[in-house]
C-alpha positions as CSV (number, residue, x, y, z in Angstrom):
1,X,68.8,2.6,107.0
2,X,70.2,1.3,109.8
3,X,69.8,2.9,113.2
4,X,70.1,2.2,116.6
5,X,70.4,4.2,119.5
6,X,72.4,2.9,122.8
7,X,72.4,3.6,126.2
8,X,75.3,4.4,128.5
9,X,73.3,4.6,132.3
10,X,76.5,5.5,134.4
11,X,77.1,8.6,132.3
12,X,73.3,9.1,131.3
13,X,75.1,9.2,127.3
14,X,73.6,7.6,124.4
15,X,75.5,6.8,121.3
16,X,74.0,5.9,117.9
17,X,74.9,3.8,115.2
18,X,74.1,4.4,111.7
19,X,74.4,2.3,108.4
20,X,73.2,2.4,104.5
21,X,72.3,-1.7,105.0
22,X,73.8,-4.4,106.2
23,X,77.0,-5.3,105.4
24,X,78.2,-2.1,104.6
25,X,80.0,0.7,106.1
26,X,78.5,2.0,109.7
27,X,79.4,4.9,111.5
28,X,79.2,6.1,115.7
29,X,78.0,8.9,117.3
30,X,79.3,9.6,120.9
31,X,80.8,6.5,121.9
32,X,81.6,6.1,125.4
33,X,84.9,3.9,126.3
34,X,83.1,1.4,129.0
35,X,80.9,0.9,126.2
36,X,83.5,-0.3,123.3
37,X,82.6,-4.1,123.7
38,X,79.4,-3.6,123.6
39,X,79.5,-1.7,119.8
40,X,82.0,-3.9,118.4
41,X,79.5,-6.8,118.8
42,X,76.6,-5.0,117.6
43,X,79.1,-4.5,114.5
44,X,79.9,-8.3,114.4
45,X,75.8,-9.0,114.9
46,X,74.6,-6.6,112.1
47,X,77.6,-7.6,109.9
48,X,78.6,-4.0,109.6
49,X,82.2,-2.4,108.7
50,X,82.7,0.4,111.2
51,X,84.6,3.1,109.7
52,X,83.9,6.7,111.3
53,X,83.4,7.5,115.0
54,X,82.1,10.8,115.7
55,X,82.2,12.9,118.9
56,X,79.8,15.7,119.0
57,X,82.0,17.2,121.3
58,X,84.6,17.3,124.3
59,X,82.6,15.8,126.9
60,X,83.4,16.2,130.9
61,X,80.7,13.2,131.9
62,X,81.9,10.3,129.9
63,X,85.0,9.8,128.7
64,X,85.2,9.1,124.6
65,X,86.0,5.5,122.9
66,X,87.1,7.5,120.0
67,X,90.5,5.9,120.3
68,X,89.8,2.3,121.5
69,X,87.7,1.9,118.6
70,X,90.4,3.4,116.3
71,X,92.6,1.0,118.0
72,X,90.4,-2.0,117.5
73,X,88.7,-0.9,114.2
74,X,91.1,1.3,112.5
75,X,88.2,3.8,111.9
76,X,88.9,7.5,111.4
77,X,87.9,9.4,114.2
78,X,86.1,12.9,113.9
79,X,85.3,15.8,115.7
80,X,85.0,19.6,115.3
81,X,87.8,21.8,114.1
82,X,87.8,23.9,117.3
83,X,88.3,20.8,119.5
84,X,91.4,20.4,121.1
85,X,92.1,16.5,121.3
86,X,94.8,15.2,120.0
87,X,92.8,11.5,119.2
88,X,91.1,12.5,116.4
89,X,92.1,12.2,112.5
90,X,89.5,14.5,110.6
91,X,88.5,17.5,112.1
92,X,85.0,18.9,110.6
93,X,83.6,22.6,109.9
94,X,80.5,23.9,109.9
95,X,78.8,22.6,106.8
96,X,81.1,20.1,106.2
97,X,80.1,16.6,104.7
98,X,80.8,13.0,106.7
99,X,80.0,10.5,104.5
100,X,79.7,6.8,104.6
101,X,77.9,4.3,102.3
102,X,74.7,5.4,101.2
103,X,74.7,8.1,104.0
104,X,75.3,11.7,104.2
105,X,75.6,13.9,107.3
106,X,75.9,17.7,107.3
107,X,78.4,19.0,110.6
108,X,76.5,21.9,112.5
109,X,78.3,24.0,114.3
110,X,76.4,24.7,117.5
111,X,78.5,26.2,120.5
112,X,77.1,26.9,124.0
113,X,77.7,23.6,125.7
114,X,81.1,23.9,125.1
115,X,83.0,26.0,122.3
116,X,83.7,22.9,120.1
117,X,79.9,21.3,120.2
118,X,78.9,20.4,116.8
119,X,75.3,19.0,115.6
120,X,75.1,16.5,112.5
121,X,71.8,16.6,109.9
122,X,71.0,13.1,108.3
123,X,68.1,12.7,106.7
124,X,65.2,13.3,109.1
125,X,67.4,12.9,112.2
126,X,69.4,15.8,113.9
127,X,72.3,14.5,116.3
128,X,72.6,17.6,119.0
129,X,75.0,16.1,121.0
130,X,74.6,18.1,124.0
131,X,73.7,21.3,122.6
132,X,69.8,20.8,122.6
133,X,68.5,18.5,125.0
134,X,64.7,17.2,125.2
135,X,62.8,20.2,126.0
136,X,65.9,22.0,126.9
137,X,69.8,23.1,126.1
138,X,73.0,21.5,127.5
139,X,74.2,23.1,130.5
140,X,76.7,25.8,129.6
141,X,78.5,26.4,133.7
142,X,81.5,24.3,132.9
143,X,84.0,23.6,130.1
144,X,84.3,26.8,128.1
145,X,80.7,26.5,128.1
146,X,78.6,30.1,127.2
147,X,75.4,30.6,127.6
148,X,75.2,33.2,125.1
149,X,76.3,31.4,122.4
150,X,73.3,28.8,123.2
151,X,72.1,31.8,120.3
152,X,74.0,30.1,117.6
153,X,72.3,26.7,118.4
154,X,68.5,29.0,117.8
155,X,70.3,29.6,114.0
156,X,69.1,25.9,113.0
157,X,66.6,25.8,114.9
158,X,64.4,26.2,111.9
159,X,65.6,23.1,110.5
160,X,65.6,21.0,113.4
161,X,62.2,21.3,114.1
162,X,61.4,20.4,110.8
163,X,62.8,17.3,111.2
164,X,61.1,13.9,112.5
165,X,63.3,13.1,115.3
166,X,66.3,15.5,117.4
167,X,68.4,13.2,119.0
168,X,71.0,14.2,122.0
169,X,73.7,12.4,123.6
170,X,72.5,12.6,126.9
171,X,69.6,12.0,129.1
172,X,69.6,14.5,132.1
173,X,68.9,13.3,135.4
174,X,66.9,14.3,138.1
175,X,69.4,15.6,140.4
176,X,70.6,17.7,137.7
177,X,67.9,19.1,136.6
178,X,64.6,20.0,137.0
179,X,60.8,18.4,136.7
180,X,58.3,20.2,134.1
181,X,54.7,19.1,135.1
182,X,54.5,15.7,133.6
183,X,57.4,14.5,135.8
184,X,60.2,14.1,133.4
185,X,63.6,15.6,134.2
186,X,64.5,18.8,132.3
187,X,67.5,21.1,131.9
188,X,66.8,24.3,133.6
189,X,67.1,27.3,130.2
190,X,69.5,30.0,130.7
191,X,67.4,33.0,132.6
192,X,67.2,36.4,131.0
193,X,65.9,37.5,127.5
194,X,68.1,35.0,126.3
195,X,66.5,32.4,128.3
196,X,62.6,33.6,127.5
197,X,63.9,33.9,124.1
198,X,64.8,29.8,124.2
199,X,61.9,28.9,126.1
């Protein structure tokens, strides 16, 4: 499989590619409009036919290249069937199927960040958009975001730590968050029973 993971620093946002092999069909995972350039050469590079672009979810720090790279590509663009956008040509349910060559992933519906924040299964890899950070959950103060319903996201959480590698779409920084004891920036859990209950 193809994989690569891309950084986005003004926004903190990463964005991953994936692929069966090269030359075949490829598929993005929170692509971030400043950054469109930048994946239509990786396509060119790795000789890859991008035909899906995938939001996790409506996202107030970076604003989506979902329709640039329909523009430019002619991709189908995809998001969750509670999101409100009007950019996007399939919308997905929980348990729904994206598929491109060779590659399967599974649409997780994990509200809390926002209502419309969905997680994707492939293989060994979990994309959590926002919903689960490193060592933490996505902020939930803003958006329709609801800290309560950070629950749902617990539901999988069986799953996803049965797999090799989460991966989210953002990288908290230090101003926004906090620092455990090794240093590294982390995302403050919602406090209360639901927030020992996370921890």
């Amino acid at each position: 499989m193809i994989f690569r993971q891309l950084f986005e620093p003004a926004s903190g946002t990463y964005s991953y590619v994936l692929a069966s092999r090269r030359g075949g069909e490829a598929l993005i995972i929170d692509p971030v409009l400043e950054k469109v350039d930048r994946y239509l050469r990786l396509m060119e590079e790795l000789k890859l036919n991008l035909v899906k672009a995938v939001d996790t979810h409506l996202h107030a720090d970076h604003i989506t290249g979902l329709g640039a790279l329909r523009d430019c590509m002619q991709c189908i663009t995809v998001m969750g069937e509670q999101s409100k956008v009007d950019v996007v040509s399939v919308r997905v349910a929980d348990g729904d199927q994206l598929r491109i060559e060779g590659l399967v992933l599974e649409a997780m519906y994990t509200p809390g960040h926002t209502d419309d924040s969905y997680s994707f299964l492939c293989g060994d890899r979990v994309f959590t958009g926002d919903t689960l950070l490193i060592r933490s959950t996505g902020r939930t103060a803003f958006q329709s975001g609801n800290p309560r319903a950070v629950r749902v996201a617990v539901r999988p959480s069986a799953e996803i730590t049965g797999r090799d590698a989460g991966l989210p779409s953002a990288r908290l920084q230090g101003r926004h968050g906090q620092h455990d004891r090794r240093r590294k920036s982390v995302q403050p859990a919602p406090s209360g029973n639901l927030g020992r209950r996370l921890r």
